[in-house]
Rosetta silent file (secondary structure, phi, psi, omega in degrees, C-alpha in Angstrom):
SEQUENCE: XXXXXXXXXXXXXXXXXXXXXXXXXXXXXXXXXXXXXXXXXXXXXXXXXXXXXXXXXXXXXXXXXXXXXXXXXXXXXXXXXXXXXXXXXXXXXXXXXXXXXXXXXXXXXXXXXXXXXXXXXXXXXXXXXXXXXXXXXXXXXXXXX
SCORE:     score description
SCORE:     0.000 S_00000001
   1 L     0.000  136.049 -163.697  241.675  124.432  158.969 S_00000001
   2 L  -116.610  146.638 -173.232  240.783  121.408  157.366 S_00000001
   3 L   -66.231  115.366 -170.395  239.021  121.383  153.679 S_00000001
   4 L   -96.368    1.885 -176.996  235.448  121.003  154.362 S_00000001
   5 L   -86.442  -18.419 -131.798  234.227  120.995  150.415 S_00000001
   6 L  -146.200  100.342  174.371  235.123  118.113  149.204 S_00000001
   7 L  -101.459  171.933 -173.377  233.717  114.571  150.293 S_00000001
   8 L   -27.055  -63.861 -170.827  234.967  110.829  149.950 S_00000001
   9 E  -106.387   86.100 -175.299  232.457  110.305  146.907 S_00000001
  10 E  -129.049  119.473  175.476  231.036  113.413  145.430 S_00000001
  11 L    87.083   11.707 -169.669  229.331  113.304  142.234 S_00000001
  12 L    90.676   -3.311 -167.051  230.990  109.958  141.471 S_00000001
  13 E  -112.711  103.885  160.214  234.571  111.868  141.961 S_00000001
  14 E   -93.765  167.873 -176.818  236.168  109.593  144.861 S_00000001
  15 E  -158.300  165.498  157.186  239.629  110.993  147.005 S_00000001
  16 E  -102.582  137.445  163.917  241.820  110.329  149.585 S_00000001
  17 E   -95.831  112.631  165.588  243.018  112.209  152.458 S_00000001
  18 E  -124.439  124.172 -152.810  246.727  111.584  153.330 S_00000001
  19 E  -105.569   91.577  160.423  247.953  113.289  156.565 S_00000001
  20 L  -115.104   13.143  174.081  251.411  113.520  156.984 S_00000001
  21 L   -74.031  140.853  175.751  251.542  116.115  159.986 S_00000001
  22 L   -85.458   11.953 -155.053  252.309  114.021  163.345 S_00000001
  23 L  -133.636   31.498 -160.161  250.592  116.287  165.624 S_00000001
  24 L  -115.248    9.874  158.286  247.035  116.408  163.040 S_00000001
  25 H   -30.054  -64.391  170.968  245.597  113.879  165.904 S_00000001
  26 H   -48.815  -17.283 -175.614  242.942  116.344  167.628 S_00000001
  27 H  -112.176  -12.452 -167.245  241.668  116.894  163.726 S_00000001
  28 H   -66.488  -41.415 -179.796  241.441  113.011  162.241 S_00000001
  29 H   -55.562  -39.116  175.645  237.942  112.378  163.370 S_00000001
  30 H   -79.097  -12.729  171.063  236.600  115.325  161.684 S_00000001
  31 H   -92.150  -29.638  158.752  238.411  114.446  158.622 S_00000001
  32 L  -109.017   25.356  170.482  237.247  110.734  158.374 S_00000001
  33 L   -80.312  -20.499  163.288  234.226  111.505  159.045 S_00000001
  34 L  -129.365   14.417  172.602  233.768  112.403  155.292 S_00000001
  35 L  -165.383  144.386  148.241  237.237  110.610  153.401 S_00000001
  36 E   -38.540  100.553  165.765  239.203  108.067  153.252 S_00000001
  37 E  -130.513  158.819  173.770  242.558  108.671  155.126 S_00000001
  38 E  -103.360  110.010  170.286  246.175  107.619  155.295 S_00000001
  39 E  -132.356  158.193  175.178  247.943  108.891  158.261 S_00000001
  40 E   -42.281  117.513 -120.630  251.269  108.954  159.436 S_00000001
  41 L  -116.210   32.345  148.605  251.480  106.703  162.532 S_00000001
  42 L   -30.294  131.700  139.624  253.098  109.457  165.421 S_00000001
  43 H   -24.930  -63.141 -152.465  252.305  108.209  168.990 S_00000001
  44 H   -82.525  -71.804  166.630  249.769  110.997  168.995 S_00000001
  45 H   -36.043  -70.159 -171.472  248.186  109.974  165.099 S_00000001
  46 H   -41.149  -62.913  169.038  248.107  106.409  166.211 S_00000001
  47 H   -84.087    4.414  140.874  246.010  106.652  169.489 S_00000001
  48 H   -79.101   -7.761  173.591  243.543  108.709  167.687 S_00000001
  49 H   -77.657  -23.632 -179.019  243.172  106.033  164.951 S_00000001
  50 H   -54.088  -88.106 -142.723  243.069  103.495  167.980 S_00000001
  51 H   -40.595  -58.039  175.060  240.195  105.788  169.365 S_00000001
  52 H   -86.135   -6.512  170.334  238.145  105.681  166.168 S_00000001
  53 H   -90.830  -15.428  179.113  238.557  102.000  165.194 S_00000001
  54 H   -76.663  -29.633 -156.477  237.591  101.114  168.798 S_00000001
  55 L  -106.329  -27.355  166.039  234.861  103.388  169.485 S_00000001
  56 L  -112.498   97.456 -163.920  233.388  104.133  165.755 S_00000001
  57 H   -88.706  -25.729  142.979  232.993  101.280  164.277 S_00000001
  58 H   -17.633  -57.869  171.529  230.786  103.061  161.929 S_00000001
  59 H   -75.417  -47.205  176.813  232.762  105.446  160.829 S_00000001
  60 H   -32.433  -75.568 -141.269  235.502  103.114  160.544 S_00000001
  61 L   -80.569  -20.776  179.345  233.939  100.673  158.170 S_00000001
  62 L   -73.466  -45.739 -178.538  232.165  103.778  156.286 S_00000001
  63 L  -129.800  -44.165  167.570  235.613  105.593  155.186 S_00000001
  64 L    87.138  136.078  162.552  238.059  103.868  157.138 S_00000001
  65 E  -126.775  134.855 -150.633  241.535  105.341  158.592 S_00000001
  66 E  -119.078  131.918 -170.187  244.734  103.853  157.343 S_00000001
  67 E  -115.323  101.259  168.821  248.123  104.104  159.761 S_00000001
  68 E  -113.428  147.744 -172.942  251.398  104.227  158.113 S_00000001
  69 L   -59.788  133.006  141.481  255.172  103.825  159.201 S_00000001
  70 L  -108.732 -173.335  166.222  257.407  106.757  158.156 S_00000001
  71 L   -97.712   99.817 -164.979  260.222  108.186  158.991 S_00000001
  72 L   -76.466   21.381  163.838  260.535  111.356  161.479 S_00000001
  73 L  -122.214   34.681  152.994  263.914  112.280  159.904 S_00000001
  74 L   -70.617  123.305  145.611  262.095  112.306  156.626 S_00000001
  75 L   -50.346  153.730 -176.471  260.973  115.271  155.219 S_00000001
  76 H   -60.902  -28.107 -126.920  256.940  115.771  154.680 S_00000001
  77 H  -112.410  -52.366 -167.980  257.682  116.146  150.930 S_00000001
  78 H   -72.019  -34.992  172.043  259.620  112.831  151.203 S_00000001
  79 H   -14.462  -78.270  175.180  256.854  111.215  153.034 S_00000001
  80 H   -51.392  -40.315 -167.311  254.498  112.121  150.518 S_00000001
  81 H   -85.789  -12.953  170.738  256.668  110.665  147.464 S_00000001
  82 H   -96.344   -0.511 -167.953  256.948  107.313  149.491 S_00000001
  83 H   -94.878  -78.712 -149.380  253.394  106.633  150.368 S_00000001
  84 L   -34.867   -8.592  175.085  251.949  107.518  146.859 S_00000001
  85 H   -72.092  -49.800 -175.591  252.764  104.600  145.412 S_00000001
  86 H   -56.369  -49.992  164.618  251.326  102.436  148.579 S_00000001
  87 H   -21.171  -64.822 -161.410  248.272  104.848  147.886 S_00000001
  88 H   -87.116  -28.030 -171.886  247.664  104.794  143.758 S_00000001
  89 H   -56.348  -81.799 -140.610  247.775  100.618  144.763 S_00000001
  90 L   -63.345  -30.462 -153.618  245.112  100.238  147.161 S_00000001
  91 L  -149.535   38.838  146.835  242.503  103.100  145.048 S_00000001
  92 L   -64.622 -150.856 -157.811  243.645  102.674  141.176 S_00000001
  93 L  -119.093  -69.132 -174.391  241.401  101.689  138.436 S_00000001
  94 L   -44.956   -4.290 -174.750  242.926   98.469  138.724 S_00000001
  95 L   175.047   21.436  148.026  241.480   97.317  142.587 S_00000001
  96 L  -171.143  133.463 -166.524  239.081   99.993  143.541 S_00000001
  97 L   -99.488  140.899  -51.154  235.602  101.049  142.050 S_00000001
  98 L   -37.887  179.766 -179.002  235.486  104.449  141.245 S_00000001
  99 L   -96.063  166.369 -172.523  239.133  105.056  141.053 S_00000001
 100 E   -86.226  163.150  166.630  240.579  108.225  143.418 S_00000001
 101 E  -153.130    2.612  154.713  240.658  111.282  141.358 S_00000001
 102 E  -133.381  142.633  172.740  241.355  113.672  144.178 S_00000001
 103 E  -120.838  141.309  166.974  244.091  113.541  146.967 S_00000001
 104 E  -110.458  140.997  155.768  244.241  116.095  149.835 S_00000001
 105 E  -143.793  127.394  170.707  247.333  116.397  151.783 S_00000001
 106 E   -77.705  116.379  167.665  248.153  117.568  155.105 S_00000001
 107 L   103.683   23.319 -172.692  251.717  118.613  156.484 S_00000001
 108 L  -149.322  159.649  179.477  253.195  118.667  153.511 S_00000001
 109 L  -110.209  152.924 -170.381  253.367  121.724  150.564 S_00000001
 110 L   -63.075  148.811  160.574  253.401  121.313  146.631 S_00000001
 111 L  -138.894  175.407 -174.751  257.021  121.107  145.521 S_00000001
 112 H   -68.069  -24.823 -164.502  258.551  120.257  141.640 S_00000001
 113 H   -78.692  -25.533 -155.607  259.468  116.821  142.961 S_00000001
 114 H   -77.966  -74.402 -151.554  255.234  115.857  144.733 S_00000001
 115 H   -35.943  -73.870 -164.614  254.001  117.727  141.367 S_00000001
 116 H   -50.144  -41.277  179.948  256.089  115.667  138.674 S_00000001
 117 H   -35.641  -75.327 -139.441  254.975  112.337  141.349 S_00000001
 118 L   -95.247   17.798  168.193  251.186  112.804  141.403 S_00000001
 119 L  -101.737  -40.064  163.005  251.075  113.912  137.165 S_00000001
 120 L   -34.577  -16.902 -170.347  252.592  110.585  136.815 S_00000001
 121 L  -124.467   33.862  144.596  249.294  109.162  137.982 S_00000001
 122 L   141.701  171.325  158.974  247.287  111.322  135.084 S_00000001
 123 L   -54.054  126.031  163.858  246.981  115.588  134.206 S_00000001
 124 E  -146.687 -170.382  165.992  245.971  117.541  136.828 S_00000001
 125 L  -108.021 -172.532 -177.882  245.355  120.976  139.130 S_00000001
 126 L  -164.843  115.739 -172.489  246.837  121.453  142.266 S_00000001
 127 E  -103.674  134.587  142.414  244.466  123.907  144.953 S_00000001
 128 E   -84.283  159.373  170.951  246.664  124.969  148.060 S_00000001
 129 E  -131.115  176.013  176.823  245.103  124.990  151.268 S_00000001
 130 L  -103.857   47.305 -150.316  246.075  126.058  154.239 S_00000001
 131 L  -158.854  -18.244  168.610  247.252  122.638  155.610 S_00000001
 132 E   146.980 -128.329 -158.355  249.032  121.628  152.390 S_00000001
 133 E  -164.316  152.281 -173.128  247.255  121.121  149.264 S_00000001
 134 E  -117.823  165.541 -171.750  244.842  118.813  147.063 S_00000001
 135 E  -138.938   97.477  173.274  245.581  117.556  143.990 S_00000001
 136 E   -71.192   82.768 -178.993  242.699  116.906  141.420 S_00000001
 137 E   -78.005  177.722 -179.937  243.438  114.645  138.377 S_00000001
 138 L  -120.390  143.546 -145.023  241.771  114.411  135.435 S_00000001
 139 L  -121.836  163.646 -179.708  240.871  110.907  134.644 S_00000001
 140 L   -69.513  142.065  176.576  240.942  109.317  131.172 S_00000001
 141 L   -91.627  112.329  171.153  237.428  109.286  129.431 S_00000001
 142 L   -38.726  139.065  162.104  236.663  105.385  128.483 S_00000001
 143 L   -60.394  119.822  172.678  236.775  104.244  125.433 S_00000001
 144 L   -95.140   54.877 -168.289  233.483  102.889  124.207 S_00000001
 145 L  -123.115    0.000    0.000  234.202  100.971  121.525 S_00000001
């Protein structure tokens, strides 16, 4: 079941989706059809991102889906702590307008090490779902002065 509340921009609150189940092919369309995502690159993940940069170019260019190498004798947990870095680059404050301030992730469950990871990139909540979990931060209020 994939989280259907929550889109790419909403309310000025951008996110990411990152997808680190290898078998979440059959669901990626419906999922970048409203967010950015980063998914693991499985044979199966791969030719459905093929599928949507060839045939929606639309969609593509609208949210875009991003294909990354892991490791299948990685755990999902480790996954997640090796991407987030690759992640916080590409959709910081520093090199993308708004900055993310929600992540969803698929295939993979909160643990002490993902928590302490993603608080590193500001205070937050953490919702499970039943596909993994999102992680909401709370973003610094600018300074006007």
């Amino acid at each position: 079941m994939l989280n259907k509340e929550m889109n790419r921009s909403e309310n000025g609150v951008y996110g990411v989706a990152l997808v680190v189940n290898p078998d979440f092919a059959e669901k990626l369309s419906f999922l970048a059809a409203r967010i950015e995502v980063w998914i693991c690159s499985s044979p199966e993940n791969r030719a459905s991102a093929e599928c949507i940069w060839a045939k929606d170019s639309e969609l593509n260019s609208r949210y875009g889906v991003t294909t990354f190498k892991y490791s299948e004798n990685n755990s999902p947990e480790q996954v997640v702590l090796n991407i987030l870095p690759i992640i916080d680059i590409h959709y910081n404050e520093y090199s993308h307008e708004p900055t993310w301030q929600f992540l969803e992730v698929y295939g993979a469950s909160v643990t002490s090490d993902i928590e302490v990871a993603l608080k590193g990139y500001g205070d937050g909540i953490f919702e499970v779902t039943v596909d993994g979990f999102i992680f909401k931060r709370e973003l610094p209020v600018p300074n006007e002065d």
